[in-house]
N, C-alpha and C positions, 0 to 999 in steps of 0.2 A: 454486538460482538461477542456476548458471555455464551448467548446464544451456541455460536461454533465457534469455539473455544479461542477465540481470538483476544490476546491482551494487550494493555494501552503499549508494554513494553515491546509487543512483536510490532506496532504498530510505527512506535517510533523508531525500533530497528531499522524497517522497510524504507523508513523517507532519511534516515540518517546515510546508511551505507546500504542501499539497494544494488542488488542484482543487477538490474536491469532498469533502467528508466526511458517512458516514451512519453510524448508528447499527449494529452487528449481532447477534448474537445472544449472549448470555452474558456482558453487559459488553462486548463488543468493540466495535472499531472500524475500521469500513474507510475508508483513506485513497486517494483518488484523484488520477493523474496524469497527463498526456497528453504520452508520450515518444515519439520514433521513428515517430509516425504512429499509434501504437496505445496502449492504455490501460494503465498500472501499475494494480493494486490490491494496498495490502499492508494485510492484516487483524492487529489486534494490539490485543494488550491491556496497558493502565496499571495497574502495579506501583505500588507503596510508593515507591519510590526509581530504578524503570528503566519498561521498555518489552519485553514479550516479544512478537516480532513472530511471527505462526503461522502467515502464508503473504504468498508476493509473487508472483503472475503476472500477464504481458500479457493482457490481451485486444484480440479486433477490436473490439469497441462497447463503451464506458464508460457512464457516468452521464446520458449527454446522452438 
């Protein structure tokens, strides 16, 4: 995530109050968010008791 400039707070942003949320594959969930001009997607799946988040990258074009 430091990598492209992605932080824990844009992360928990994205799955707090997303844009946009879709359904993905294996139980998951990708939450959407439109930061910096360009699109968060962080994909994660609902535990028992937490949230195991399994990727967060920018994109140029979101959900729209």
């Amino acid at each position: 995530m430091r990598l492209h400039g992605i932080t824990e707070d844009d992360v928990e942003s994205a799955m707090e109050k997303p844009a946009y949320l879709e359904p993905s594959i294996e139980g998951r969930s990708n939450a959407w968010l439109e930061i910096t001009g360009k699109f968060l997607r962080v994909t994660y799946k609902e535990e028992e008791n937490s949230f195991l988040v399994i990727s967060a990258v920018k994109k140029k074009k979101g959900w729209r």
